[in-house]
KOLBA-841374 format. One line per 5 residues: number of its first residue (from 1); for each residue x negated, y negated, z of N, C-alpha, C. Coordinates in steps of 0.2 Angstrom, whole numbers, plus 2048, in hexadecimal, padded with zeros to 3 digits. Atoms other than C-alpha are relative to their C-alpha. Layout:
N
NUM) X Y Z X Y Z X Y Z | ... .
END
This chain:
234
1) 7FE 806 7FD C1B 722 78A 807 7FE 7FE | 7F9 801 800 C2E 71D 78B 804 7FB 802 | 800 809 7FF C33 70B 787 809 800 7FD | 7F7 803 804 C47 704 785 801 7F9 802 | 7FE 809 7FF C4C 6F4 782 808 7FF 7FF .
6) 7FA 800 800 C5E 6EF 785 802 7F8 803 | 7FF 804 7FE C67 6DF 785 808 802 804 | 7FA 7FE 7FB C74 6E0 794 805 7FD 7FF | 7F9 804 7FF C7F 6D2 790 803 7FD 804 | 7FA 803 7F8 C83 6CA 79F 801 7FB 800 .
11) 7FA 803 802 C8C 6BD 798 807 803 801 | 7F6 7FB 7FE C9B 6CA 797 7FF 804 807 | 802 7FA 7FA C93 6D6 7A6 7FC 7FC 804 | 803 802 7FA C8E 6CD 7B5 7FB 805 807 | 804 7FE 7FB C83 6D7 7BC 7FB 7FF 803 .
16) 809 800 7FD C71 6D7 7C6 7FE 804 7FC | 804 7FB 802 C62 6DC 7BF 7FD 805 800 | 802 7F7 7FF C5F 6EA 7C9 805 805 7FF | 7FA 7FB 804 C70 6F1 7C3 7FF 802 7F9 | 800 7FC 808 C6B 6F1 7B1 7FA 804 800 .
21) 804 7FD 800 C5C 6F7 7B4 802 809 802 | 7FE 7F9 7FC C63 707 7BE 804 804 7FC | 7FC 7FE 805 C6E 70B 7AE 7FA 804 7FD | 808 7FE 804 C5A 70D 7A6 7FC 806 802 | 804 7FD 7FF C53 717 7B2 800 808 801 .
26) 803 7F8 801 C5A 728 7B1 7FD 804 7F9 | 805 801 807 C51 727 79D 7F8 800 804 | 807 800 7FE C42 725 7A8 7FC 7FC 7FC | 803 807 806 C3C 716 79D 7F9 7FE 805 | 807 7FF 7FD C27 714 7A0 803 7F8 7FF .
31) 801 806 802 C2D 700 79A 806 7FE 7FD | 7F9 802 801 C3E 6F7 79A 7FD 7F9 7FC | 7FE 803 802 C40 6E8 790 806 7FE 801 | 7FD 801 7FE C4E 6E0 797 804 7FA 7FC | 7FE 806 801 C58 6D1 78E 809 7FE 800 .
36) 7F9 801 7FD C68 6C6 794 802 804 807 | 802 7FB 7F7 C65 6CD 7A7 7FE 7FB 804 | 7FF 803 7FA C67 6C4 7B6 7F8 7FF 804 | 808 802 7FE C56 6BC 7BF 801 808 806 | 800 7FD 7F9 C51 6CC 7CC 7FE 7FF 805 .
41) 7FD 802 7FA C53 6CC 7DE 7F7 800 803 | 806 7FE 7FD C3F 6D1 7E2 7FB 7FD 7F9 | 805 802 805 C2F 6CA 7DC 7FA 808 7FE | 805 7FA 800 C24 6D8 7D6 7FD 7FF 7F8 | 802 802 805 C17 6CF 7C8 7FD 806 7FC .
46) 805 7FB 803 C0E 6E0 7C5 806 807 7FC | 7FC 7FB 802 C1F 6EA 7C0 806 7FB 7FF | 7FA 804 803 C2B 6DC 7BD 7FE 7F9 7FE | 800 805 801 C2A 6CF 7B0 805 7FB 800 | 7FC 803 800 C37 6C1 7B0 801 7F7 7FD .
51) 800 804 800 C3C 6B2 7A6 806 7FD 7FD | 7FA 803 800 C4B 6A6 7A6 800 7FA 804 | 7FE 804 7FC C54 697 7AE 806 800 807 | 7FC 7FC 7FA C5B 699 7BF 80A 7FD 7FE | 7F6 7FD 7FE C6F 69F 7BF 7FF 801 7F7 .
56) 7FE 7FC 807 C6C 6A2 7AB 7FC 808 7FE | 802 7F9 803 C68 6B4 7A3 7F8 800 7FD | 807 802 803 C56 6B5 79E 7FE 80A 7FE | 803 7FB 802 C4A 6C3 798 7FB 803 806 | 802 7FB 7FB C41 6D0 7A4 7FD 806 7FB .
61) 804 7FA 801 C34 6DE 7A2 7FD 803 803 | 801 7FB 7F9 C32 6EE 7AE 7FC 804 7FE | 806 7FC 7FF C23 6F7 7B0 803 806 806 | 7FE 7F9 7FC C27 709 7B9 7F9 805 7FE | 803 7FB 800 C1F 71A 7BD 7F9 7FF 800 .
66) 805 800 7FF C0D 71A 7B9 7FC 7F8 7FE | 802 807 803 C0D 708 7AF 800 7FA 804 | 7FF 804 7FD C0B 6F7 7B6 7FE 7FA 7F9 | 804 803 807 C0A 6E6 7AB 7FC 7F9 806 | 804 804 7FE C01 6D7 7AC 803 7F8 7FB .
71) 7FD 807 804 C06 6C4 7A4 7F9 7FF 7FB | 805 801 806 BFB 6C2 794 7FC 7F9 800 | 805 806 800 BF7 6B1 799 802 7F9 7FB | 7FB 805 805 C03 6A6 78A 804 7FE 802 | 7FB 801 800 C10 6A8 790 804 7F9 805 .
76) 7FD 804 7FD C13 696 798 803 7FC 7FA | 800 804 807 C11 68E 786 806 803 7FB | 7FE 7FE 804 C1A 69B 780 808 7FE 7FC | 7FA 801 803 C29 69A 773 806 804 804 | 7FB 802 7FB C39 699 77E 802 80A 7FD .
81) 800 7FB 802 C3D 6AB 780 7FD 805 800 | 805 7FB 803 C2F 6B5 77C 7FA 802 806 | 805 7FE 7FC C23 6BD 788 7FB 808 7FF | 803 7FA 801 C13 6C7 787 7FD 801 807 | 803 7FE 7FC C0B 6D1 792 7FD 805 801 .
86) 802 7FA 801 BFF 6DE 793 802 807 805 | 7FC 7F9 7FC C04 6F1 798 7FA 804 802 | 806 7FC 7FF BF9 6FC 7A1 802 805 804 | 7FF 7FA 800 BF9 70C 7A5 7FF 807 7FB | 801 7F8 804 BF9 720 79D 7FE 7FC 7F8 .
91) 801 802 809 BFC 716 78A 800 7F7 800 | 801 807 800 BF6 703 78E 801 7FE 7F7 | 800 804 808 BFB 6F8 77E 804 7F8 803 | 7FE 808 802 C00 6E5 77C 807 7FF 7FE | 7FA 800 802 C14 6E1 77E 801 7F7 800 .
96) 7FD 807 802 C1B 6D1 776 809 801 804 | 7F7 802 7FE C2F 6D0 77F 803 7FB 7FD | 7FF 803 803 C3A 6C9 775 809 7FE 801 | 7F7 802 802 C4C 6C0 776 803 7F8 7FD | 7FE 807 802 C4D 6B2 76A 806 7FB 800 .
101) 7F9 801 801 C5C 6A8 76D 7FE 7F8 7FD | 7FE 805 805 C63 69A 762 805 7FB 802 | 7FF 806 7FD C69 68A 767 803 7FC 7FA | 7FE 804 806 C73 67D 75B 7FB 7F8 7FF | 801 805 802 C6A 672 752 7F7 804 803 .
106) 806 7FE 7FE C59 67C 759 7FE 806 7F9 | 802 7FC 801 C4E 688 750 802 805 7FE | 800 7FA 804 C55 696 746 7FD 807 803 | 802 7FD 7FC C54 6A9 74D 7F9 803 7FA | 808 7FD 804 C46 6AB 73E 7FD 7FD 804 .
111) 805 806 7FF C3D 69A 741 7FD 804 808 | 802 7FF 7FC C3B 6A1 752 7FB 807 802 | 806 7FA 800 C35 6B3 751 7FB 7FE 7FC | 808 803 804 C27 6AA 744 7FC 7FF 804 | 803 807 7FC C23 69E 750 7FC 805 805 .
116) 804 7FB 7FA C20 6AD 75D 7FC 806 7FD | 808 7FC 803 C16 6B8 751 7F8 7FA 801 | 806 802 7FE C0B 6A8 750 7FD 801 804 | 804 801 7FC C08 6A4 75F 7FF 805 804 | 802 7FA 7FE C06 6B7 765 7FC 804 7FB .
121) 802 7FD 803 BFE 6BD 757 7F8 802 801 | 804 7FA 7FE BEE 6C0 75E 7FE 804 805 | 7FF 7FB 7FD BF3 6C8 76C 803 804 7FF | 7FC 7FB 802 BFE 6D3 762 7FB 804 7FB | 804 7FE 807 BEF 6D5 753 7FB 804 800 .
126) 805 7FA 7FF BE5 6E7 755 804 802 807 | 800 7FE 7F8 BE5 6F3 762 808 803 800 | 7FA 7FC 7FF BF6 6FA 76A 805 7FA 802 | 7FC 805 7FF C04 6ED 768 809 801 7FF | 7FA 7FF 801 C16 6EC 76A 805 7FA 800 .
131) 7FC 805 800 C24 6DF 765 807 803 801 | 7F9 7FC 7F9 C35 6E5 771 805 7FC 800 | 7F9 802 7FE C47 6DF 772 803 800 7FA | 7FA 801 806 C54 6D6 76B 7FF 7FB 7FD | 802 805 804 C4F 6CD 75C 804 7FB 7FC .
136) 7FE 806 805 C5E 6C6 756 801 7FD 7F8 | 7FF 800 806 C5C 6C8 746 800 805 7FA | 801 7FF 805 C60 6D2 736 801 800 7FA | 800 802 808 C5E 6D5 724 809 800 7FD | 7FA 800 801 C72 6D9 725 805 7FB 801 .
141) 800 807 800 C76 6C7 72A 7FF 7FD 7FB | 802 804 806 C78 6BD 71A 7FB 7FA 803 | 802 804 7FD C71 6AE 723 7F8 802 802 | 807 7FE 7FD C61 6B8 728 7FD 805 7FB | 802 7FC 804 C5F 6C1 719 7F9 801 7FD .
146) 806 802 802 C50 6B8 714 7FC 800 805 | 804 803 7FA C49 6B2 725 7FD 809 803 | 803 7F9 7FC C49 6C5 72C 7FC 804 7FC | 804 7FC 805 C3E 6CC 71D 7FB 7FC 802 | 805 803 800 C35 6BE 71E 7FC 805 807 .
151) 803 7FD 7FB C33 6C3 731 7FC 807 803 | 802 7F9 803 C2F 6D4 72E 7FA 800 7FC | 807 801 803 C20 6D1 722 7FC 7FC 805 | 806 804 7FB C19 6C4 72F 800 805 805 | 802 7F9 7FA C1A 6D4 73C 7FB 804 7FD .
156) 803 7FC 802 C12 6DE 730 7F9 7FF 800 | 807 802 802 C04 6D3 72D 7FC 800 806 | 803 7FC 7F8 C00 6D7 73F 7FF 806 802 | 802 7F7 802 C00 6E9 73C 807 802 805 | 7FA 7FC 7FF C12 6EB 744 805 7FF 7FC .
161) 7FB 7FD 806 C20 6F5 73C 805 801 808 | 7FA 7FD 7FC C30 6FA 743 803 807 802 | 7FF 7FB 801 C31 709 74A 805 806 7FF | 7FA 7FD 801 C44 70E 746 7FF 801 7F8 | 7FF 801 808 C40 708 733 7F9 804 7FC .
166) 805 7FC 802 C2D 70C 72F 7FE 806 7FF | 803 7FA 803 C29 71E 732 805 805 7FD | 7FB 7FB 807 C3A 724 727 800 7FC 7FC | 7FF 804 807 C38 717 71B 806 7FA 7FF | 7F7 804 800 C4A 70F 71F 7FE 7F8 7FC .
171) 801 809 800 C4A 6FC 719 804 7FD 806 | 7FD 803 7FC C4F 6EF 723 806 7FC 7FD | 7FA 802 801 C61 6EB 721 807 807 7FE | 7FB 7FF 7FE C73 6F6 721 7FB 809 803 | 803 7FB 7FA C69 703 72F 807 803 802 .
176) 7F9 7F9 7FF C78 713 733 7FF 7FD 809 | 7FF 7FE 7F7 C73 711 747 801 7F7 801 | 7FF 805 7FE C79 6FF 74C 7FC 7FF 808 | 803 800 7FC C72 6F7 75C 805 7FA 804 | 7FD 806 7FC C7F 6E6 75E 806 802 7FC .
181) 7FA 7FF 802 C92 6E6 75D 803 7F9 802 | 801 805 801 C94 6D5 758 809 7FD 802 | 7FB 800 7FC CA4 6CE 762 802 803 806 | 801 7FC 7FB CA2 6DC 76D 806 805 7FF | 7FD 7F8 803 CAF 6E7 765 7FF 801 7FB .
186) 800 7FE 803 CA8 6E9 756 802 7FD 7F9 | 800 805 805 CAC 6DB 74B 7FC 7FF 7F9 | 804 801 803 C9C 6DC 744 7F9 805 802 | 806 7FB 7FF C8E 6EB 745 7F9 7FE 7FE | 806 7FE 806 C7C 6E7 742 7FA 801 806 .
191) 805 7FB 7FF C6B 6EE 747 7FB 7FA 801 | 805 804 7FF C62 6DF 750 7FB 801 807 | 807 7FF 7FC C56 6E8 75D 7FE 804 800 | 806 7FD 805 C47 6ED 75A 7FA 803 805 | 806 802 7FC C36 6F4 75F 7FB 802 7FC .
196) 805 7FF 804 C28 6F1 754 7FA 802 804 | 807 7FD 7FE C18 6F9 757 7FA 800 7FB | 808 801 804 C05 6F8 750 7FD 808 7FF | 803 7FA 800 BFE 709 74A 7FE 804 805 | 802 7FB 7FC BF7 710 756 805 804 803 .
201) 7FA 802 7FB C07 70F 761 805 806 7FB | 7F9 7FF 805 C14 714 750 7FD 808 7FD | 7FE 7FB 802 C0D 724 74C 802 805 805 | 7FB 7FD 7FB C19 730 752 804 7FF 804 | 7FC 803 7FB C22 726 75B 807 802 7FF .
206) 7FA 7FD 803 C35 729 75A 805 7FC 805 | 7FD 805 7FD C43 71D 760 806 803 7FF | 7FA 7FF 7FF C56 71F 764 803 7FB 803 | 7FD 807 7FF C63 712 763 807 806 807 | 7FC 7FC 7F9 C6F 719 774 809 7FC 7FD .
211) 7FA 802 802 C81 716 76E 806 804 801 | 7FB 7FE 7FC C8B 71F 77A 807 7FD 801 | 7FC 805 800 C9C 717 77E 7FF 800 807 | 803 804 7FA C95 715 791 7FE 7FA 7FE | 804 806 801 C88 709 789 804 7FB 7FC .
216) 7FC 806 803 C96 700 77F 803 7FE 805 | 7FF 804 7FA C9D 6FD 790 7FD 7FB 804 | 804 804 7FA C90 6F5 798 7FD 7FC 7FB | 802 806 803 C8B 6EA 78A 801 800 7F7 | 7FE 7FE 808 C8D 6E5 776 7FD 803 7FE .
221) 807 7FD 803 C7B 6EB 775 7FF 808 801 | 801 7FB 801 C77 6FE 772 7F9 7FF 803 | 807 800 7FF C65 701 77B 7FC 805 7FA | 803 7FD 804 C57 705 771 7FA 807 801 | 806 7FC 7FC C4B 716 778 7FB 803 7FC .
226) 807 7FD 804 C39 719 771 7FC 802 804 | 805 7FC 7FB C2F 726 776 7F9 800 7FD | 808 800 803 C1C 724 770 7FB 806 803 | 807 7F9 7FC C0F 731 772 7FA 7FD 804 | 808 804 7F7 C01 732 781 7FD 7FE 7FB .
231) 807 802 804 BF1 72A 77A 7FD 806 7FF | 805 7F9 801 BE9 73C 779 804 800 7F6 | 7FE 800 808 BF5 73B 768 801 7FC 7FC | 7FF 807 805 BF5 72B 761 7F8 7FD 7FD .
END
């Protein structure tokens, strides 16, 4: 199964979401995670999730090929941002999407991924789960230095790890592969998107941050692409 999650930007990149998406598709991704993307042009609840307020940028999640998803059922109450839903097909498992944004004088981008392990945590907790996007925060942010470990041990106690960091051992914080280029040329390099996964899901699995200078063209964000093994391996 073949999952990428990419923040488009379109703040600086004005495009539609069936443009960003079309950048995705010759990766042949079984499951896009989409955030900062444009509301798209067609309803289609069994292969495109969608949340945001209209003419602003919101989160989106594409189901393709043999997969199709479904809305988990939370997600009215849920924390602003955050959407579950379940994934079915070849390798079904439980996807959290995530793009916590931060507001003055509002909640903090820990307080907020906490917030959303609670109130997902038993949809997330056993079984085949996965927490996908741009999470906005790392250990290499002084300001997040605590809140993101903290975050990191509240993932775990859900039995998800981070694919890029858990199965070589890496710690969380000055990570070689960057994922956001903070200003947008480079003012600032740090490694804020992620895709945590629950056992099942995380053995073998193997991720690649995409850092071509195409994708520095088309957004501050580098895409993330993990490929997980069929269920016959996991």
């Amino acid at each position: 199964m073949r999952l990428i999650a990419w923040n488009a930007n379109y703040n600086a990149h004005r495009r539609t979401f069936e443009q960003d998406v079309e950048f995705l598709y010759g990766m042949n991704p079984d499951v896009i995670v989409l955030s900062e993307t444009k509301a798209p042009i067609n309803d289609d609840p069994e292969h495109i999730g969608w949340f945001g307020e209209p003419g602003k940028p919101g989160l989106g999640v594409i189901a393709r090929n043999s997969y199709s998803i479904a809305d988990c059922g939370q997600n009215k109450e849920a924390p602003r941002w955050f959407a579950g839903f379940r994934v079915m097909g070849p390798c079904p498992f439980n996807l959290l999407a995530a793009w916590p944004t931060q507001y003055p004088k509002r909640p903090r981008y820990g307080e907020l991924l906490n917030s959303a392990l609670d109130y997902f945590g038993a949809f997330l907790e056993g079984g085949r789960s996965a927490l996908v996007g741009d999470l906005n925060s790392s250990s290499d942010v002084l300001s997040q230095k605590k809140s993101h470990g903290e975050f990191v041990a509240k993932a775990a106690g859900l039995g998800l790890q981070s694919v890029y960091h858990a199965p070589s051992n890496r710690p969380h914080g000055g990570e070689p592969d960057k994922t956001y280029r903070h200003g947008g040329k480079g003012k600032g390099l740090f490694h804020i998107d992620y895709c945590f996964l629950s056992p099942a899901l995380l053995d073998g699995a193997k991720i690649e941050v995409l850092k071509d200078e195409e994708w520095k063209r088309r957004s501050d964000h580098s895409p993330i692409y993990v490929e997980i093994p069929n269920p016959t391996q996991v």
